[in-house]
Backbone as numpy.savetxt, mean C-alpha at the origin, in Angstrom:
# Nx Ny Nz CAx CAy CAz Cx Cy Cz
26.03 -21.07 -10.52 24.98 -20.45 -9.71 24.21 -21.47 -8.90
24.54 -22.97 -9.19 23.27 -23.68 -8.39 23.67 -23.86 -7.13
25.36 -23.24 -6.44 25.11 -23.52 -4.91 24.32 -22.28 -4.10
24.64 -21.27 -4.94 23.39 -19.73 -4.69 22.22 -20.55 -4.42
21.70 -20.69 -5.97 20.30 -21.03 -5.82 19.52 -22.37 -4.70
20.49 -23.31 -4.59 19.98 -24.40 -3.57 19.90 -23.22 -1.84
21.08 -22.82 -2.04 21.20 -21.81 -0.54 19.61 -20.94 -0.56
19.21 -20.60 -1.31 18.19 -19.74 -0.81 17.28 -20.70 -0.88
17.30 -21.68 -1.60 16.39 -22.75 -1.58 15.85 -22.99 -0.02
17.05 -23.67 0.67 17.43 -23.85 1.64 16.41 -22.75 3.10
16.55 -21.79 2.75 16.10 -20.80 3.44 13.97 -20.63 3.48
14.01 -21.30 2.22 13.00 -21.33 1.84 12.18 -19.96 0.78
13.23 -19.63 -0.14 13.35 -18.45 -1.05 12.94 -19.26 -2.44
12.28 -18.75 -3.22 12.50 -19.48 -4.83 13.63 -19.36 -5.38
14.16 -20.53 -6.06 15.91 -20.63 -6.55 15.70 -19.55 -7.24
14.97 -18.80 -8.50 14.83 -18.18 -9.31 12.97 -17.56 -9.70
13.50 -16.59 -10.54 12.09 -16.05 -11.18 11.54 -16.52 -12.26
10.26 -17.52 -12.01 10.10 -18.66 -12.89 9.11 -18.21 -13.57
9.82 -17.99 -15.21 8.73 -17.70 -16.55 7.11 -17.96 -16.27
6.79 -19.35 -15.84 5.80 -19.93 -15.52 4.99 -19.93 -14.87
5.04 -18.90 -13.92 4.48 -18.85 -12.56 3.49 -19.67 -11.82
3.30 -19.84 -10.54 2.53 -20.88 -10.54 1.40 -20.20 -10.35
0.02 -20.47 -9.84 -1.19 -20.02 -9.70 -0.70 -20.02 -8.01
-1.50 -19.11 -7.22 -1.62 -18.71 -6.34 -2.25 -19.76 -5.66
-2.29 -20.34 -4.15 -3.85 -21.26 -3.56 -3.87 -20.15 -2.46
-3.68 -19.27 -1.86 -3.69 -18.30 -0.93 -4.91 -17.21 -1.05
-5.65 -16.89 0.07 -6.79 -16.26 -0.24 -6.81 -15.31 0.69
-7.62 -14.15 1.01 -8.23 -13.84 2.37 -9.08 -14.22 3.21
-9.41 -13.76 4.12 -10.20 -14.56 4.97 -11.16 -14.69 4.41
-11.54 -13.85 3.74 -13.05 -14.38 2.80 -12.91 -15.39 1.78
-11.72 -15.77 1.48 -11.82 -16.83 -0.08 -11.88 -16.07 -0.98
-11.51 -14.30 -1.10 -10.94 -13.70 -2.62 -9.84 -13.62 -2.35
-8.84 -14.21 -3.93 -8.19 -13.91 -4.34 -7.51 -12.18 -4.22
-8.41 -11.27 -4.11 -8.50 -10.18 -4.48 -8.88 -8.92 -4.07
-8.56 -7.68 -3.70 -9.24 -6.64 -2.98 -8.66 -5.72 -3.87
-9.34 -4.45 -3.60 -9.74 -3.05 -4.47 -8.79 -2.21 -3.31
-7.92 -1.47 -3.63 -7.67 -0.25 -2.79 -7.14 1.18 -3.97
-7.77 2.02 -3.63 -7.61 3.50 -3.77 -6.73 4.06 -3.18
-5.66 4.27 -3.74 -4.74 5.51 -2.73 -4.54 6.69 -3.25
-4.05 7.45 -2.31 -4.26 9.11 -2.15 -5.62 9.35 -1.96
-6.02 9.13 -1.23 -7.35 9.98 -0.57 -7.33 10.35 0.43
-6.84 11.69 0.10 -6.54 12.42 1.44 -7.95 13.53 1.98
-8.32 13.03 2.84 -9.25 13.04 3.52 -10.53 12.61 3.20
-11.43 13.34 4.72 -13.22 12.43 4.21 -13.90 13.08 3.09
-13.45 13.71 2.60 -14.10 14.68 1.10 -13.97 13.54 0.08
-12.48 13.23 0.34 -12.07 12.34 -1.36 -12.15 11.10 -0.98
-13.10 10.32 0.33 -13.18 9.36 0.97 -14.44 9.41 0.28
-15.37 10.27 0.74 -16.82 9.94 0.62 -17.14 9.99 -1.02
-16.08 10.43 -2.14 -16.48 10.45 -3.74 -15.30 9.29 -4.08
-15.11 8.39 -2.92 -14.64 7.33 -3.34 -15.92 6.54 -3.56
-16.48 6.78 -2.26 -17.67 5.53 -1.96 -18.71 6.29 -2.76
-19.07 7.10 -2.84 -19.89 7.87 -4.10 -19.76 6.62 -5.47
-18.17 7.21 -5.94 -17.96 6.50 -7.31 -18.17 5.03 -7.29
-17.70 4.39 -6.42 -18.04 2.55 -6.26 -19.33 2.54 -6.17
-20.62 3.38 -5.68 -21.50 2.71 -5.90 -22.11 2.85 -7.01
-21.47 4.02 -8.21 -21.98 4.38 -9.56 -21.31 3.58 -9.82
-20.38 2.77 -10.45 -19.73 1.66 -10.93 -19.90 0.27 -10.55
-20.52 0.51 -9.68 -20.95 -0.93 -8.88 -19.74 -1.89 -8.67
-18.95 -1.36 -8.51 -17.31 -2.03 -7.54 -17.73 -1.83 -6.10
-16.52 -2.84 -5.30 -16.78 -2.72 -3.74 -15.27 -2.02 -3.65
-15.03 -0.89 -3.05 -14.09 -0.20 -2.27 -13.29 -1.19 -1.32
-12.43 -2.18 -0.91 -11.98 -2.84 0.13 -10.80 -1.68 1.60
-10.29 -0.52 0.54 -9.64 -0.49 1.81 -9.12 1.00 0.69
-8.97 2.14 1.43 -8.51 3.55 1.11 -7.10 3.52 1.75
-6.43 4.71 1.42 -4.95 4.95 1.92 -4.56 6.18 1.26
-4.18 6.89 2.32 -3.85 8.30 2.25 -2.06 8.19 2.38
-1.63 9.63 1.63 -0.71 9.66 1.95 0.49 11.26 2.03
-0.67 12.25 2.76 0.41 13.41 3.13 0.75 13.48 5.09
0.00 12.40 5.41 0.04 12.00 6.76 -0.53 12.35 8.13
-0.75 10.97 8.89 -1.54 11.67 9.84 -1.69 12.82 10.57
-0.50 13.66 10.84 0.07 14.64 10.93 -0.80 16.20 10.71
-1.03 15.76 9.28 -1.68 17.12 8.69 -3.08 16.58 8.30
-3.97 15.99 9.43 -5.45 15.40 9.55 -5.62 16.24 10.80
-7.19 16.81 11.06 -7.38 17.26 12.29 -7.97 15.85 12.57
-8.00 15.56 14.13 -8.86 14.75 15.11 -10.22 14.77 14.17
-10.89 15.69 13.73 -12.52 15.49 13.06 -12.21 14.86 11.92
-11.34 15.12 11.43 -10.74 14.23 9.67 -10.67 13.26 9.96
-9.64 12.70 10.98 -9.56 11.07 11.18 -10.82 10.40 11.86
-11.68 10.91 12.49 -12.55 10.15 13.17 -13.63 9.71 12.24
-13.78 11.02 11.21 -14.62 11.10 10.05 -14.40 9.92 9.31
-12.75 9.87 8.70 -12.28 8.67 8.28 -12.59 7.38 8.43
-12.55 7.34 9.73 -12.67 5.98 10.74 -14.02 5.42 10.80
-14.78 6.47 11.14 -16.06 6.31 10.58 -16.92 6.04 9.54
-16.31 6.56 8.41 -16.51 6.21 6.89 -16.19 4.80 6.59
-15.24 4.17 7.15 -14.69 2.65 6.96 -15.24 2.23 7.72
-15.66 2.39 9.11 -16.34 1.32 9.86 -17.81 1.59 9.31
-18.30 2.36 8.79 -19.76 2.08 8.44 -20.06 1.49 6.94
-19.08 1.48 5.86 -19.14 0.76 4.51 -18.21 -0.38 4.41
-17.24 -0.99 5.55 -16.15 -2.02 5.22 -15.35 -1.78 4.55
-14.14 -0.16 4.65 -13.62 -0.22 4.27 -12.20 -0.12 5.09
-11.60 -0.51 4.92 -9.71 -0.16 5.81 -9.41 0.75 5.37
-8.94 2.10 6.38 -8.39 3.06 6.43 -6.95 3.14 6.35
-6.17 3.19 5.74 -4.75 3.44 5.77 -4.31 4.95 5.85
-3.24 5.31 6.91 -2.74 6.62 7.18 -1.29 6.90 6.97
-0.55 7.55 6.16 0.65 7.75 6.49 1.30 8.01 7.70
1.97 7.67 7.73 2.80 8.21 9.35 3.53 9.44 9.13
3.85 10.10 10.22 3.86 11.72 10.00 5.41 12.03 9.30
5.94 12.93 9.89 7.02 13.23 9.06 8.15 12.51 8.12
8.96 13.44 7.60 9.85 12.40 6.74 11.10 12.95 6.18
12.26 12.73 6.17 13.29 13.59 5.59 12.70 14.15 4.10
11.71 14.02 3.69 11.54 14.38 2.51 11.02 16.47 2.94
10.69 16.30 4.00 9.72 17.39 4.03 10.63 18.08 5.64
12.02 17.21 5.68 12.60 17.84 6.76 13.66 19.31 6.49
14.80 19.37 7.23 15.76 20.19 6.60 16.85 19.70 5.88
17.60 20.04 5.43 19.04 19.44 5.11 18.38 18.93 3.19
19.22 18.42 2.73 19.53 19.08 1.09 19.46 17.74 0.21
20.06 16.41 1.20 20.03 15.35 0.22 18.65 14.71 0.00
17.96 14.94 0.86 16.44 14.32 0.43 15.65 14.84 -0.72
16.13 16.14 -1.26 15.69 16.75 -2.40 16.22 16.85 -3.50
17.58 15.93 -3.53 18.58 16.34 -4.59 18.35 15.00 -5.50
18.62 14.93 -6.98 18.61 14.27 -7.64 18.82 12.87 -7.48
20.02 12.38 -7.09 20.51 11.06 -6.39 19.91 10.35 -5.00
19.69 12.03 -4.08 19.49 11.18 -3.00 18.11 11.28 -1.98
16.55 11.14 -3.38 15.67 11.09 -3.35 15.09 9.94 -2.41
16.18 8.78 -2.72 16.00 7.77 -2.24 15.49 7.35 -0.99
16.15 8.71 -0.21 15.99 8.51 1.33 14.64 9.97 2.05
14.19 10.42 0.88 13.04 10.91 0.95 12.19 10.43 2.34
11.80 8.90 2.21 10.58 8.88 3.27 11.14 8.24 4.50
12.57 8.19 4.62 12.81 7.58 6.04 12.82 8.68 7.23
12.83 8.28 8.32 12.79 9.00 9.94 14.57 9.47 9.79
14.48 10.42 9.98 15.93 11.23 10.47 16.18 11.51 11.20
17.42 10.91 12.25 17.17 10.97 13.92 16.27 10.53 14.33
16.72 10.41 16.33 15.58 9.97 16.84 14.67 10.91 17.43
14.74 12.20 16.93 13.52 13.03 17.32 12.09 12.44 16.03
12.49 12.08 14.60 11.82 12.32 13.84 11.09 10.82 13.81
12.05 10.14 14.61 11.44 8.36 14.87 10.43 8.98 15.84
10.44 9.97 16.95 9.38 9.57 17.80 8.54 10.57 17.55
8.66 10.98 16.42 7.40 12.26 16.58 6.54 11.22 15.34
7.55 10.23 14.76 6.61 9.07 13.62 5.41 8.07 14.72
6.16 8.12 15.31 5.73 6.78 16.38 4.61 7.72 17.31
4.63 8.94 17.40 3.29 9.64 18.53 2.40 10.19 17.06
2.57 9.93 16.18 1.60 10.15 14.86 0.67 9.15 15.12
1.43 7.61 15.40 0.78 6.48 14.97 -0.24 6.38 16.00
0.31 6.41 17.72 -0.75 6.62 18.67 -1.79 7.47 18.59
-1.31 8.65 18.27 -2.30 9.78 17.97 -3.79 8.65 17.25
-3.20 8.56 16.23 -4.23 7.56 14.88 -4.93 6.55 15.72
-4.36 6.13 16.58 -4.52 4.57 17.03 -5.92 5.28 18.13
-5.53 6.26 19.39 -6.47 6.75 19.52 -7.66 7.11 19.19
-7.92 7.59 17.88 -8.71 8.00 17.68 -9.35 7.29 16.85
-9.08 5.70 16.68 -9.57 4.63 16.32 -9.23 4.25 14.75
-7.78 4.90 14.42 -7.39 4.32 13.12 -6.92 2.48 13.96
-7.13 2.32 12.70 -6.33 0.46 12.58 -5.60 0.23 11.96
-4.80 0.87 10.62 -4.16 1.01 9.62 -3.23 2.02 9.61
-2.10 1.83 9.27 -1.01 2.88 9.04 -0.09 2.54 8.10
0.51 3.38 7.02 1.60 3.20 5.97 2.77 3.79 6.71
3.97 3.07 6.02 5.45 2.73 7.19 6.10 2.89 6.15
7.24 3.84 5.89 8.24 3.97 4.92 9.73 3.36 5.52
9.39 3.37 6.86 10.91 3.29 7.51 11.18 2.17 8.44
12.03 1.31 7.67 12.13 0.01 8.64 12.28 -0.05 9.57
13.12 0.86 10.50 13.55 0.90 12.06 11.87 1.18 12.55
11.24 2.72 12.24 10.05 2.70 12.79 8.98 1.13 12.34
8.96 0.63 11.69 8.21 -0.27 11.22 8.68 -1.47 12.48
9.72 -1.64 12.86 10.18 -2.87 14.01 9.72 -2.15 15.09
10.27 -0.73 15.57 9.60 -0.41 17.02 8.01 -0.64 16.92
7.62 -0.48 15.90 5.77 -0.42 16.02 5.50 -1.82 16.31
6.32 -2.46 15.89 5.78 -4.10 15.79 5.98 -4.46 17.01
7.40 -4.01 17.92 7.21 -4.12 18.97 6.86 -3.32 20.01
6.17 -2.23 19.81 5.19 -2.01 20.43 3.72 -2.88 20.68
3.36 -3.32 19.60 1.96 -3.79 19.34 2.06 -4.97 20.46
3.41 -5.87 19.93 3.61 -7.04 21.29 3.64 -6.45 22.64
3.96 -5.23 23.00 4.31 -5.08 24.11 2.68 -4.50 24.88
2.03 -4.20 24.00 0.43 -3.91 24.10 0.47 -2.28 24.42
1.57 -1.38 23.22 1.20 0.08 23.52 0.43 0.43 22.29
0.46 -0.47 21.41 -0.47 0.03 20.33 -1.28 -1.10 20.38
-2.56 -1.20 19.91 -3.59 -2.11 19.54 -2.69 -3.34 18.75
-3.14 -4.74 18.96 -2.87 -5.67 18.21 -3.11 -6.10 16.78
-4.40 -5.43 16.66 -4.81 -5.54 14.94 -4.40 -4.70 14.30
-3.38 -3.75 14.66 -3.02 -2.25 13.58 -2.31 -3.36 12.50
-2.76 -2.35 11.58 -2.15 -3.37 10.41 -1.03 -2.51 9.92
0.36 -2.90 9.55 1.41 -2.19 9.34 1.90 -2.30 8.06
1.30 -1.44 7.46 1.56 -1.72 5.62 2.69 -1.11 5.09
3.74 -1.69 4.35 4.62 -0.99 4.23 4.34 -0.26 2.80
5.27 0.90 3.13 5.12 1.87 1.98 5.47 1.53 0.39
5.10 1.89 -0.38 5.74 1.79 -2.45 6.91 2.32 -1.92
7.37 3.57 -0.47 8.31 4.22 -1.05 9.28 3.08 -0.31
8.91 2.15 0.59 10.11 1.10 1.14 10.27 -0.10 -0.04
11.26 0.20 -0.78 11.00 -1.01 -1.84 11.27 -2.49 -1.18
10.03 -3.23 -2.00 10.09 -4.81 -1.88 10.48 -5.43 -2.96
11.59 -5.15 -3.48 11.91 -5.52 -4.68 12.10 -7.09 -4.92
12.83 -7.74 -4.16 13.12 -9.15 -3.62 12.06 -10.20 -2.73
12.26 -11.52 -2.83 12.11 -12.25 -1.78 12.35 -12.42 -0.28
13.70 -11.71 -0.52 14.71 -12.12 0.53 14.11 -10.94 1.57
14.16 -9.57 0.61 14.25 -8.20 1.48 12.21 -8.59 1.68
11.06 -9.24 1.07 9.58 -9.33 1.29 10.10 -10.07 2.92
10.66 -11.06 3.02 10.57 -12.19 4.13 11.46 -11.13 5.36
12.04 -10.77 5.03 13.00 -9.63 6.37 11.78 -8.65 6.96
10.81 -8.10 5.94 10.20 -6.91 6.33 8.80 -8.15 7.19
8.56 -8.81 6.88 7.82 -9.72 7.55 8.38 -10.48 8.84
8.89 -10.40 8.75 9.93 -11.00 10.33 9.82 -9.58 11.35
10.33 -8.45 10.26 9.92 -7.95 11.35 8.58 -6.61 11.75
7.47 -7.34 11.19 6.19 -7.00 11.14 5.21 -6.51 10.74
5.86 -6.43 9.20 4.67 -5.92 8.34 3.64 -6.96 8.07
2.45 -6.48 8.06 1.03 -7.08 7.75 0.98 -6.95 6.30
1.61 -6.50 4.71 1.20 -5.98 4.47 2.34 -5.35 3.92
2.64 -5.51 2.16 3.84 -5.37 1.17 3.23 -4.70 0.35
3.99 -3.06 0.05 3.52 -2.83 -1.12 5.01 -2.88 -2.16
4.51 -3.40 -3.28 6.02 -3.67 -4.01 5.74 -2.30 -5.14
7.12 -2.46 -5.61 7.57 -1.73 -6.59 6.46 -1.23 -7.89
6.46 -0.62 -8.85 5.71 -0.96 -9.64 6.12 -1.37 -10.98
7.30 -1.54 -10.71 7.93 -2.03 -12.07 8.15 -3.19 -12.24
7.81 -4.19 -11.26 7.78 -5.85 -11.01 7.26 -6.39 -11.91
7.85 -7.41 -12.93 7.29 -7.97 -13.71 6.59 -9.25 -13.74
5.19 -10.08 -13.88 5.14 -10.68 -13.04 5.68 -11.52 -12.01
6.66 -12.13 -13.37 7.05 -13.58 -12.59 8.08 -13.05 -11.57
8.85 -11.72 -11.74 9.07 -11.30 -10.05 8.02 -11.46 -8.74
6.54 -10.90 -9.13 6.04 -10.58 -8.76 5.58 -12.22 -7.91
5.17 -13.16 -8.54 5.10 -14.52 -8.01 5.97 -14.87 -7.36
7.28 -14.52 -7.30 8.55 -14.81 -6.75 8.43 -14.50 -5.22
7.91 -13.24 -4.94 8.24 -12.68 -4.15 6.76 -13.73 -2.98
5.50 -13.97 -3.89 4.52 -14.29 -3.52 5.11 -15.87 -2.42
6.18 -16.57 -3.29 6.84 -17.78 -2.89 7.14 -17.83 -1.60
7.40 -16.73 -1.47 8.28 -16.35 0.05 8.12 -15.89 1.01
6.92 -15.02 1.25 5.47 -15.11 1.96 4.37 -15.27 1.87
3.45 -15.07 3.28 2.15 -15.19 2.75 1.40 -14.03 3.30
1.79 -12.97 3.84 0.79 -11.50 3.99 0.43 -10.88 2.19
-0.74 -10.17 2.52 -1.16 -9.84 1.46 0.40 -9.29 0.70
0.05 -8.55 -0.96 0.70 -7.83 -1.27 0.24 -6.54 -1.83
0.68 -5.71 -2.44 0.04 -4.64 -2.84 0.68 -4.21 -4.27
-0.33 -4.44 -4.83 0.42 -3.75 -6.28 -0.70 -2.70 -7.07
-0.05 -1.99 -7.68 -0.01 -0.65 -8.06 -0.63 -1.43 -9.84
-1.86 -1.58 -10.05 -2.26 -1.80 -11.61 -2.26 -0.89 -12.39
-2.33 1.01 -12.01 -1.73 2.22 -12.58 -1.57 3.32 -11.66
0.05 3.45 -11.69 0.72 3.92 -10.70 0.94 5.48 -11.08
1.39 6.43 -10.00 1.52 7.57 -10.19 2.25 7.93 -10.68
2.73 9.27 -11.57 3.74 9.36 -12.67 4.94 10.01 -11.80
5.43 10.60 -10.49 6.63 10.13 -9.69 6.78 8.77 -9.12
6.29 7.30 -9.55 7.00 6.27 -9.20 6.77 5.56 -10.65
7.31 6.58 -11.89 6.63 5.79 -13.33 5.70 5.56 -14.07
4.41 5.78 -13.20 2.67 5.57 -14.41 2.98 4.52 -15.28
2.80 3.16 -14.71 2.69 2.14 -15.58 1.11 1.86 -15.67
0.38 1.40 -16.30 -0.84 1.07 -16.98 -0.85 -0.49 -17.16
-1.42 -0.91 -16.34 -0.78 -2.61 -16.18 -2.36 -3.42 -16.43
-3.48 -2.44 -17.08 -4.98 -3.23 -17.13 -5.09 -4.58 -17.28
-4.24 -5.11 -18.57 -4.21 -5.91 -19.39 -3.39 -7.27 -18.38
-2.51 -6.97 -17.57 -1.51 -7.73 -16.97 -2.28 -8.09 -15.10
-3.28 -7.54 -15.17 -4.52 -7.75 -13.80 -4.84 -9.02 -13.51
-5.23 -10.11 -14.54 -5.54 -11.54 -14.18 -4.46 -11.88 -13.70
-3.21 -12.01 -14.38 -2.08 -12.48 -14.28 -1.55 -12.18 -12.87
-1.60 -10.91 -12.37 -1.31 -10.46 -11.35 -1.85 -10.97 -9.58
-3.05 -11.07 -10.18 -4.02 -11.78 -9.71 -3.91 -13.51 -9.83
-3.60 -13.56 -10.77 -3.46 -15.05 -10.22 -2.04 -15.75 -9.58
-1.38 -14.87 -10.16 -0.16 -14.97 -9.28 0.24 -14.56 -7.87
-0.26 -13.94 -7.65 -0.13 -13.36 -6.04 -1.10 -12.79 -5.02
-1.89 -13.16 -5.45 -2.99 -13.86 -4.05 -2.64 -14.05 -2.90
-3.14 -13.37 -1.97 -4.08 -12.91 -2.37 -3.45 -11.00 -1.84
-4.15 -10.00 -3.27 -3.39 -9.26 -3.46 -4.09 -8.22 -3.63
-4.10 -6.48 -3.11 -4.30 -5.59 -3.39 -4.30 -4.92 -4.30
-5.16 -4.98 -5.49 -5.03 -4.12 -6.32 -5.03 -2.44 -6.45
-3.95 -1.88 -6.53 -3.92 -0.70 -6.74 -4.37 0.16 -7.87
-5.05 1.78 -7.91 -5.30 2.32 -9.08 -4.99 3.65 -8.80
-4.14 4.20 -9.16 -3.67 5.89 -9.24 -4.09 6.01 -10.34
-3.67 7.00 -10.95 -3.99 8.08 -11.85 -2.96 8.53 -12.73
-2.46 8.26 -13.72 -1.01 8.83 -14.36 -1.87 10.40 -15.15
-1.02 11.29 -15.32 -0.87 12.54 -15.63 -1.85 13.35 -14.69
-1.38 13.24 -13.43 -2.43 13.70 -12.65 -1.20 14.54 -11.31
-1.52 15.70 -11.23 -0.67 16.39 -10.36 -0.08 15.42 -8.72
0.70 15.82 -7.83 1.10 15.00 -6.84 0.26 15.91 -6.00
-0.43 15.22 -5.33 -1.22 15.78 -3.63 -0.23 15.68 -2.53
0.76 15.75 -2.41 1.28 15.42 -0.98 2.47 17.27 -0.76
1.87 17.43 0.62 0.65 17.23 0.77 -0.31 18.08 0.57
-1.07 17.23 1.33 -3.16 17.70 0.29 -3.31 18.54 1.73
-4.67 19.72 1.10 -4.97 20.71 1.94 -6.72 21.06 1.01
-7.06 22.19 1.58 -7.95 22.89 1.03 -7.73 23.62 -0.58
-6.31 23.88 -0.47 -6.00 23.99 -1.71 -5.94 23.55 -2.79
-6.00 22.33 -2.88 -6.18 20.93 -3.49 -7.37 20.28 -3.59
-8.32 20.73 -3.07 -9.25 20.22 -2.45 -10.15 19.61 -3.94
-10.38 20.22 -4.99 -10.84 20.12 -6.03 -10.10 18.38 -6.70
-8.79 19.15 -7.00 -8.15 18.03 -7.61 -7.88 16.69 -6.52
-8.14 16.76 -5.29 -8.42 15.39 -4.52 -9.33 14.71 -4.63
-10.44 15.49 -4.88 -12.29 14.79 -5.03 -11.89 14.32 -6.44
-11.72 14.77 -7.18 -11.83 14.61 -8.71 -10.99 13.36 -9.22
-9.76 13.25 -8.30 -8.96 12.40 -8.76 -9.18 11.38 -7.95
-9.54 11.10 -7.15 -10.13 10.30 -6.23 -11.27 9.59 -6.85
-12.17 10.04 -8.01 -13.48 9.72 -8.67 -12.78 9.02 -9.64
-11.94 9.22 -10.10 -11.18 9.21 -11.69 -10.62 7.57 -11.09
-10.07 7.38 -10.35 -9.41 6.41 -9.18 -9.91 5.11 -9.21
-11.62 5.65 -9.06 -12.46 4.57 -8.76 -12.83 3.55 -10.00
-12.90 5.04 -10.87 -13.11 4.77 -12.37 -12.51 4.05 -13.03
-10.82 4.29 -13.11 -9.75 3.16 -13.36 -9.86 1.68 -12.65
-10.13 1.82 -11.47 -10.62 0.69 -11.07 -11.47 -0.37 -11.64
-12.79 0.43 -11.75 -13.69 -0.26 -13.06 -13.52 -0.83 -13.95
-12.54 -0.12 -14.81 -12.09 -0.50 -16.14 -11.02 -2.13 -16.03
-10.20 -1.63 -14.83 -9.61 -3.10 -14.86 -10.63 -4.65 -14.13
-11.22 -3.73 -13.45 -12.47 -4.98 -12.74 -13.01 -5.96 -13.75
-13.34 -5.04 -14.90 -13.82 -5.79 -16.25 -13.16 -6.48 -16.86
-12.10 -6.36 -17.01 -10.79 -6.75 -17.71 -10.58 -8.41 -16.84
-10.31 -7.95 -15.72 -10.56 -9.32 -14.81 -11.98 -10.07 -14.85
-12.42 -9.66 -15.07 -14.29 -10.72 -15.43 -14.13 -11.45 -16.47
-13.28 -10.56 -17.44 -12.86 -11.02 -18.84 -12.57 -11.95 -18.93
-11.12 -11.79 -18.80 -10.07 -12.44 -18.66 -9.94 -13.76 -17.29
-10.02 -13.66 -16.30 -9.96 -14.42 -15.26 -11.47 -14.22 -14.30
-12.19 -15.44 -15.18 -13.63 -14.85 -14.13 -13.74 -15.85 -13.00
-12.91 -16.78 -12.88 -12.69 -17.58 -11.11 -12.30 -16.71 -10.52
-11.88 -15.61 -11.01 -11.10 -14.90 -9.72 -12.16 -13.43 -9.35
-12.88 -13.12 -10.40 -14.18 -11.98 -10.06 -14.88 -12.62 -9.13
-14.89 -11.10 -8.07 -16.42 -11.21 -7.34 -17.79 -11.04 -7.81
């Protein structure tokens, strides 16, 4: 294996996934290690009992993310949105609109070939993804979640070409796996701001992948029970000190799926959205604990 491993060496990949991990020196622009994000908060209802709950817990909110898509937001939802983050500092993240998951045809729902759930199907469904994102961009989103690599390169080159804003930040989706180094450094070439990995990464994957770029990452500390509900409280410093500088995620395990969210839902969005913040808390402490160079 060591002409493999020198070859990716070479490339500038880690030969391997090292027991040891190293400590992170990578920060945000502020010098944390570290940011808070909430996802599934689909809309300004389960936006505003986000920022409700952070200030009963006394956590800072860094950045929300929805995900039944811009699509099914009116113009007053997103502006509301937009507004809610530009007046507390928080980043808005939006799904991008449709998806073979929610299109026609049979394999996106079938046992095996779930897989291909959140990609663009055809190029009608690439450009009705891509007039989602303007739509957003208009109305003063900055943030968007990207399941689909092809749309994820046209956006990027859009942004160069100056049809979308330059600061949109292009986060890729849990559902685009970053399982690798190799496949983190490809999706960065071609323009993600902004990795959310797997949630089954164990750390020293998880450092691995850190080796090989340097945009944030995003990990899931308790993930939703369709991508597994892992409960990772205990494994937060570690996470944290390994991959820096890094989004901490908090879903909700045994908690119904919102996608997508409506009025009908409307209860279990606020509620779980509170519950969200709450989990949050619990690991915040855990990190004070455990790794207090790295608490704000």
């Amino acid at each position: 294996m060591h002409a493999t491993r020198s070859f990716l060496a070479s490339l500038g990949l880690p030969r391997g996934d090292d027991g040891a991990a190293h400590t992170s020196s990578l920060r945000f622009d502020d010098g944390s290690p570290y940011r808070v994000e909430i996802p599934s908060v689909e809309g300004p209802e389960a936006f505003e009992a986000v920022l409700e709950a952070a200030a009963e817990h006394g956590i800072v909110v860094h950045r929300v993310s929805q995900g039944s898509g811009i699509m099914l937001l009116t113009d007053a939802e997103i502006e509301r949105m937009v507004t809610l983050g530009r007046d507390h500092g928080v980043e808005v993240s939006l799904f991008t609109g449709p998806r073979a998951g929610w299109d026609v045809g049979a394999q996106a729902t079938s046992g095996t070939g779930k897989v291909v759930s959140a990609s663009l199907r055809g190029t009608d469904q690439l450009v009705y993804g891509i007039e989602d994102v303007r739509r957003g961009c208009e109305l003063g989103l900055r943030s968007v979640l990207v399941a689909d690599v092809g749309q994820l390169w046209v956006l990027a080159e859009m942004k160069r070409a100056g049809e979308l804003p330059p600061d949109l930040v292009l986060k890729v989706s849990v559902s685009l796996p970053v399982a690798n180094p190799a496949t983190a450094r490809v999706l960065t070439e071609l323009g993600a701001s902004t990795l959310n990995l797997p949630v089954d990464l164990a750390v020293q994957d998880i450092a691995a992948i850190r080796e090989a770029v340097t945009v944030p990452l995003d990990v899931y500390i308790e993930g939703a029970d369709d991508f597994g509900a892992p409960v990772r409280h205990y494994e937060l410093p570690e996470i944290v000190r390994v991959a820096a500088p890094v989004y901490v995620k908090f879903a909700v395990r045994n908690a119904p799926n919102l996608y997508p969210s409506g009025l009908h839902l409307r209860e279990l969005a606020v509620s779980s959205a509170r519950e969200r913040v709450r989990r949050a808390a619990i690991g915040l402490s855990m990190l004070k604990r455990y790794y207090p160079e790295a608490a704000n």
